[in-house]
C-alpha positions in Angstrom: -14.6 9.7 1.6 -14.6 6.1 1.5 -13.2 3.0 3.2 -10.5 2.0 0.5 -9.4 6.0 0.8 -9.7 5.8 4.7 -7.2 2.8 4.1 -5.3 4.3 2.0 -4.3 7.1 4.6 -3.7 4.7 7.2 -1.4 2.4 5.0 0.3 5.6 3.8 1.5 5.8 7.9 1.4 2.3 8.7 2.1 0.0 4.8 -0.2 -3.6 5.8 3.5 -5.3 4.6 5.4 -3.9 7.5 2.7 -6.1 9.7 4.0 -10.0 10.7 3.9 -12.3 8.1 0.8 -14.7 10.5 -1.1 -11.1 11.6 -4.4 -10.2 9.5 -4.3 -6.4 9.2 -6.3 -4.3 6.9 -10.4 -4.2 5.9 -11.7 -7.4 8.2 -15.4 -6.4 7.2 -17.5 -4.1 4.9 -17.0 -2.8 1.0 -14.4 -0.8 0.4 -16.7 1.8 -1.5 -18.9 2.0 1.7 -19.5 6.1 1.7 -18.1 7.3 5.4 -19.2 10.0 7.6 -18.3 8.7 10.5 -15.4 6.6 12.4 -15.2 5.4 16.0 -11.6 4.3 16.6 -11.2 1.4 19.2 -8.6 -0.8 20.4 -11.0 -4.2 19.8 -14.0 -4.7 18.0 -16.0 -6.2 20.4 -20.2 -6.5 20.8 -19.9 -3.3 23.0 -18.0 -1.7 20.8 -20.2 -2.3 17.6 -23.4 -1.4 20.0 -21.1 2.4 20.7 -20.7 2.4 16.8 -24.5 2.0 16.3 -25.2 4.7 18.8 -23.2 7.1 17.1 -23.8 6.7 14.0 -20.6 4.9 13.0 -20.2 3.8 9.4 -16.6 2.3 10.0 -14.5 1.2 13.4 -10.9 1.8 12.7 -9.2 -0.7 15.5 -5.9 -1.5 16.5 -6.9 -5.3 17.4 -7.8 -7.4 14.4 -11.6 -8.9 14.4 -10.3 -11.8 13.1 -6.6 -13.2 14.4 -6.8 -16.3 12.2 -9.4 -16.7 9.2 -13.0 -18.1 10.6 -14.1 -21.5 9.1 -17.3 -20.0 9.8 -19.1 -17.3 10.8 -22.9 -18.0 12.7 -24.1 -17.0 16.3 -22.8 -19.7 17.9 -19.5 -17.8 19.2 -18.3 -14.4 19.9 -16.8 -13.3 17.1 -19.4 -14.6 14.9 -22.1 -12.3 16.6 -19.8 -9.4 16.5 -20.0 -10.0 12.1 -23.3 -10.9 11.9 -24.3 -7.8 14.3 -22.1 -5.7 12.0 -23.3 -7.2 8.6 -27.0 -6.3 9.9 -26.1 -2.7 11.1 -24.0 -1.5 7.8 -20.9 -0.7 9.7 -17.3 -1.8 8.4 -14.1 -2.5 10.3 -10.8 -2.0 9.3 -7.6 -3.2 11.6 -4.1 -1.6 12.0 -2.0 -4.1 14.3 1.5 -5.0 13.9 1.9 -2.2 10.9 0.5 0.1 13.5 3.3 -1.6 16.1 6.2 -0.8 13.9 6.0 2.3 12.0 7.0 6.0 13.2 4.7 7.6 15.3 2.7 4.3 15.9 1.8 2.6 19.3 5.4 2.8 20.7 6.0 6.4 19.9 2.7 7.2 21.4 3.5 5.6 24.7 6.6 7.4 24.8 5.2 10.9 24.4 2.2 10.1 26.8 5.8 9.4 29.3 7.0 12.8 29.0 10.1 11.8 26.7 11.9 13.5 24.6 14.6 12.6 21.7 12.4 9.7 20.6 13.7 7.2 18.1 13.1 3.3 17.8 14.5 1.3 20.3 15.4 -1.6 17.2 15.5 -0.4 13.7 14.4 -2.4 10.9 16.8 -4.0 8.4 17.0 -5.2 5.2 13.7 -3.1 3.9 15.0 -0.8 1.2 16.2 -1.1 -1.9 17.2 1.5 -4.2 15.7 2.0 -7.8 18.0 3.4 -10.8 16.6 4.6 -13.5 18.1 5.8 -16.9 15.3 8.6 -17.9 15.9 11.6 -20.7 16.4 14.8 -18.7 12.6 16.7 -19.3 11.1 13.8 -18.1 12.8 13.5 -15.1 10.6 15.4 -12.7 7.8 13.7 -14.3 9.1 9.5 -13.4 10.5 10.8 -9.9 6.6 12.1 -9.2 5.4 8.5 -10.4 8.0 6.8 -8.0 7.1 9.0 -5.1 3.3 8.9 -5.6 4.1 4.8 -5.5 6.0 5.0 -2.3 9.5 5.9 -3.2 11.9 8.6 -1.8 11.0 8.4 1.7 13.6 9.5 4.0 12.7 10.1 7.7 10.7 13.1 7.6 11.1 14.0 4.1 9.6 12.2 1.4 10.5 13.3 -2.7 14.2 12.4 -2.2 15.9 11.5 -5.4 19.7 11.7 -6.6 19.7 12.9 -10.1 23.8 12.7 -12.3 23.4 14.1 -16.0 25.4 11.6 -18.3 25.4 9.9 -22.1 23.3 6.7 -22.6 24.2 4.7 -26.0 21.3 2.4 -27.6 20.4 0.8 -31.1 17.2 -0.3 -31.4 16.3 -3.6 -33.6 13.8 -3.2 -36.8 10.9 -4.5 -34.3 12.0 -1.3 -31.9 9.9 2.0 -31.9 12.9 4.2 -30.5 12.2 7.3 -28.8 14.3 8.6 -29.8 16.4 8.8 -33.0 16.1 5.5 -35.5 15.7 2.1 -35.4 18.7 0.3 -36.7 21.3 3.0 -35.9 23.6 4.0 -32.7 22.1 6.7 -30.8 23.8 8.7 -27.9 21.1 10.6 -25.6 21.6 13.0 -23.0 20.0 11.0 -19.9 19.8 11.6 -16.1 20.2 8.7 -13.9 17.5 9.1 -11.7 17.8 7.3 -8.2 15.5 6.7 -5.3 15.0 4.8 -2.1 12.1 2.3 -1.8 10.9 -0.1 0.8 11.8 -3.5 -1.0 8.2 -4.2 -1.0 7.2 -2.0 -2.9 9.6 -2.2 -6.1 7.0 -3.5 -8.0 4.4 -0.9 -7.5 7.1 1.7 -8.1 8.7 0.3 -10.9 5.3 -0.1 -12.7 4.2 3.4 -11.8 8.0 4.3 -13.2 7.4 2.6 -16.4 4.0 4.0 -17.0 5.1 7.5 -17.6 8.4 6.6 -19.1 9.0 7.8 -22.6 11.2 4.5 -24.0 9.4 1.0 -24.9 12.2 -0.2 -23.1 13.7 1.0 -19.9 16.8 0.6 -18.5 16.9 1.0 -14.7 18.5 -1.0 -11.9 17.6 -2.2 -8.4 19.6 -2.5 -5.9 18.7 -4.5 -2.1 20.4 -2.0 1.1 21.6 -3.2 4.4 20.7 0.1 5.8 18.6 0.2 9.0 15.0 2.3 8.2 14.5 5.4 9.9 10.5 5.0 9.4 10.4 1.8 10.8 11.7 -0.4 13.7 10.3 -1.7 17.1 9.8 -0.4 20.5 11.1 3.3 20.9 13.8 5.0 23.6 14.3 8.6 24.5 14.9 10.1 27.7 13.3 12.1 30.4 13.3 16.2 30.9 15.3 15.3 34.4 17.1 12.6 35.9 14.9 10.9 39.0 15.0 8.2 40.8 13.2 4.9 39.5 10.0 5.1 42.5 9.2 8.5 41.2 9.3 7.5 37.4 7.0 4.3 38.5 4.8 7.0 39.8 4.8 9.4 36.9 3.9 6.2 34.8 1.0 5.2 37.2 -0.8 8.7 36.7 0.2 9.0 33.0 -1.3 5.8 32.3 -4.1 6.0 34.5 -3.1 2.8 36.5 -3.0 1.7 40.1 -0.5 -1.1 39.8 2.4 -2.3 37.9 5.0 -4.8 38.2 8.2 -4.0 38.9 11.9 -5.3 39.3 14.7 -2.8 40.1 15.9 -0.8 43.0 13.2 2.0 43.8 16.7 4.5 44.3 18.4 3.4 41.3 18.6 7.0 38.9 16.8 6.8 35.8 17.2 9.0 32.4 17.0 6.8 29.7 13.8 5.0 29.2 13.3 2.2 26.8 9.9 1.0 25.8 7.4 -0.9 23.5 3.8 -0.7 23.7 1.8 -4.4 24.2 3.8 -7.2 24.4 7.9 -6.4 23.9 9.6 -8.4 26.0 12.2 -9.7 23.4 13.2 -5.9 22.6 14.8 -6.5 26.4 18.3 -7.3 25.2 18.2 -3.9 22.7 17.6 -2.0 25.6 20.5 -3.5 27.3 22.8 -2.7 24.5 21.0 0.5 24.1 22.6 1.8 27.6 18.8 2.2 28.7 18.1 2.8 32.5 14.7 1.3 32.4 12.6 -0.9 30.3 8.8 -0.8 30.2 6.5 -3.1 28.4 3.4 -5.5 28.8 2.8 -9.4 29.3 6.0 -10.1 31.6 6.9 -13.2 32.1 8.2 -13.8 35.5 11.8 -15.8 33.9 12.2 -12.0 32.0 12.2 -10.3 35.3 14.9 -12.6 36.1 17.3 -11.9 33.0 17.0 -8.3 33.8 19.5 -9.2 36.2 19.6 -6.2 38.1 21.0 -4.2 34.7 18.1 -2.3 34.5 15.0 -1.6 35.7 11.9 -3.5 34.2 7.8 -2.2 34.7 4.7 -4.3 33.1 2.4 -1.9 32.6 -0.7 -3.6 31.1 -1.0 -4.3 27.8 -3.9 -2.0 27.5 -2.6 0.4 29.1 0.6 1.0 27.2 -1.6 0.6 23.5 -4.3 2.7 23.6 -2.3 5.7 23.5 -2.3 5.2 20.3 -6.5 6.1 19.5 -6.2 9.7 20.0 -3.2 9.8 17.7 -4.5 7.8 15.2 -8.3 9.6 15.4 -6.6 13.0 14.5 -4.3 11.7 12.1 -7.5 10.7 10.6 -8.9 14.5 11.2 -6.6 16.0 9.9 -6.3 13.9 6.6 -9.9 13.9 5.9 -9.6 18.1 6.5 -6.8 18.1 3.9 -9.2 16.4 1.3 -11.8 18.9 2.4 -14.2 16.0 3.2 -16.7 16.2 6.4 -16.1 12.9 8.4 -16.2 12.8 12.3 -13.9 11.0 13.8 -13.9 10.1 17.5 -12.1 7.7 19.8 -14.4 4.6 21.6 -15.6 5.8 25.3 -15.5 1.9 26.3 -13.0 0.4 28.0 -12.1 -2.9 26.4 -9.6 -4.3 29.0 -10.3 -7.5 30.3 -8.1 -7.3 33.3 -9.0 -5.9 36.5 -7.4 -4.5 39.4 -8.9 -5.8 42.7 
C-alpha cells in the first residue's frame, strides 16, 4: 500500500473539498508512490513527533494539524517548521494532513468527542447545505447497472449509511442522429425510439465532474443526455459540531466531572449553574464557538467546545451551560478512530501495514 491509496481511504471518509476554502489539507510532504509499512497518527507534526516516527519505523505520519497552515516562501533551518521538512526529507518519511475535512464529515473529530462523552443518538449539531446535486441520466436498460457502478465508484449515491442509491423509471427516449453521428443504436439520419431507464443519483456538487466523466466513460451513446440538478437538502454525511444525549439526566457538576475523567483533564472553564439538569449535550471538537447559537436553537442543555472567548461566556446568557475543554483535549479523540479506520482498511485490501497512534503529547498548554 502506498501514500496516494492511504489518501484515498482517508478522502473516501473525509473528501479534501469538504475542508475551508484558506485550510491546506491533504499530502504536505513525501511522493505519493512512497511504499508504506508503517503509519504513526498524530495530532501535529512536530520535531518530536518526526523523532517518534523515526523510532518506529514510520514511513508516513497521518496528522490532524496541517505542517503547513499557509504555503512556506521557503523552507531552510532557520525556523521551526523548516527543520521539521528538512528532518523529514533526510529520514524518508511522508506526512499527510486531515483538518477541517476531518472536522466536518460523519464520524470525524466531533463524533469522536461525543462517543468518548458517553452519548448516544449522535447526529450533527449544523448540517451542511447546499452540497448535493443530483445527476440524471438517460441510459439503455442493460447498461444500467453498469453507469450506476461508474457513478458510485466516482462518489455518487451516498446516502447516510448507504452508499449505491439510485432511482431507476423505465420510459421511451426519441433521437435522430445527423450523417456525422455514429448512433448506437438504429441509423443515422432516421427517428429512433429506444427503450431507456432514467437513471438518477445523488452527488456531492463537487464532485459532478468526476462522476459525470466516470458516467460517460462507460456509456454506450457518443452523445449522452443526462441532467444535473443543484439540491437545498441539508447532508446527512456532513455538517459541524455534533449533539446527542446522555444515558441519564444529571446535574451539570456531575457531567463537568464525567468530562474531566473522560478527557483526562484537571480543569475546565465553565459558565452555568452547577444544579441546573442536563440531558442534551451539544458539542464541537477544537474551536466551535460560533456553533453556540445552533445549540440554542437546538434545545441543547449544554454546550462544550475549545478556545472560549470570555464575551461567548457572556452570550450564553444563562440559556445553557457552556465548558472549554481544551482544544487538545476535545481533538485527539479522533487518533484512535482514525488509526483503526486505517486498520481495518488496509486489512480489507489484505495489505500488512501497522498503524499506531503518536505516544507524545503535543499540547502546548499546561495546567499549573
Amino acid at each position: 500500500m502506498n501514500v496516494e491509496e492511504i489518501s484515498k481511504i482517508i478522502e473516501t471518509w473525509a473528501p479534501r473539498w469538504l475542508a475551508w476554502e484558506r485550510d491546506n489539507v491533504g499530502l504536505q510532504v513525501g511522493d505519493p508512490s512512497k511504499k508504506v509499512s508503517r503509519i504513526l497518527v498524530a495530532l501535529d507534526v512536530t520535531k518530536a513527533i518526526v523523532e517518534e516516527a523515526r523510532k518506529r519505523k514510520a514511513d508516513l505520519i497521518v496528522s490532524h494539524h496541517p505542517l503547513f497552515f499557509r504555503p512556506p516562501s521557503s523552507i531552510t533551518a532557520s525556523d521551526d517548521v523548516g527543520r521539521v521538512v528538512l528532518a523529514l526529507v533526510e529520514k524518508g518519511i511522508a506526512v499527510y494532513s486531515a483538518h477541517t475535512n476531518l472536522d466536518f464529515t460523519k464520524d470525524g473529530v466531533s463524533f469522536a468527542l461525543a462517543r468518548a462523552l458517553g452519548l448516544s443518538n449522535i447526529r450533527f449539531l449544523a448540517p451542511l447545505e447546499n452540497l448535493l446535486a443530483k445527476i440524471v441520466v438517460f441510459v439503455p436498460a442493460k447498461y444500467a447497472e453498469k453507469v450506476s457502478h461508474a457513478m458510485s465508484e466516482a462518489g455518487a449515491g451516498v446516502i447516510g449509511e448507504y452508499d449505491h442509491c439510485s432511482f431507476r423509471v423505465p420510459g421511451s427516449g426519441t433521437f435522430r442522429g445527423s450523417t456525422a453521428s455514429r448512433p448506437f443504436l438504429g441509423k443515422a439520419g432516421r427517428l429512433e425510439t429506444a427503450e431507456e431507464i432514467r437513471l438518477e443519483m445523488i452527488s456531492p456538487r463537487a464532485n459532478v465532474s468526476s462522476v459525470v466523466e466516470s458516467m460517460k466513460r462507460v456509456h454506450p451513446y457518443d452523445e449522452v443526455a443526462y441532467d444535473v440538478y443543484p439540491l437545498d437538502n441539508p447532508g446527512v454525511n456532513f455538517g459541524s459540531g455534533a449533539i446527542g444525549e446522555l444515558a441519564k439526566v444529571q446535574p451539570l457538576k456531575s457531567f463537568v466531572a464525567s468530562v474531566k475523567r473522560a478527557l483526562r483533564v484537571p480543569s475546565l472553564r465553565v459558565a452555568g449553574n452547577m444544579n441546573v439538569r442536563v440531558k442534551k449535550v451539544a458539542l464541537c471538537g477544537g474551536s466551535g464557538s460560533e456553533l453556540l447559537s445552533a445549540a440554542r436553537r437546538a434545545n441543547a442543555d449544554v454546550f462544550l467546545t475549545a478556545d472560549v472567548r470570555y464575551h461567548t461566556f457572556h452570550a450564553a446568557g444563562g440559556k445553557l451551560a457552556l465548558i472549554d475543554a481544551g482544544h487538545w483535549e476535545t481533538e485527539r479523540v479522533i487518533l484512535e478512530p482514525l488509526a483503526e479506520r486505517l486498520r481495518q482498511n488496509a486489512l480489507k485490501a489484505k495489505e500488512m501495514v501497522e498503524v499506531f497512534v503518536t505516544k507524545l503529547s503535543t499540547n502546548p498548554v499546561q495546567y499549573v
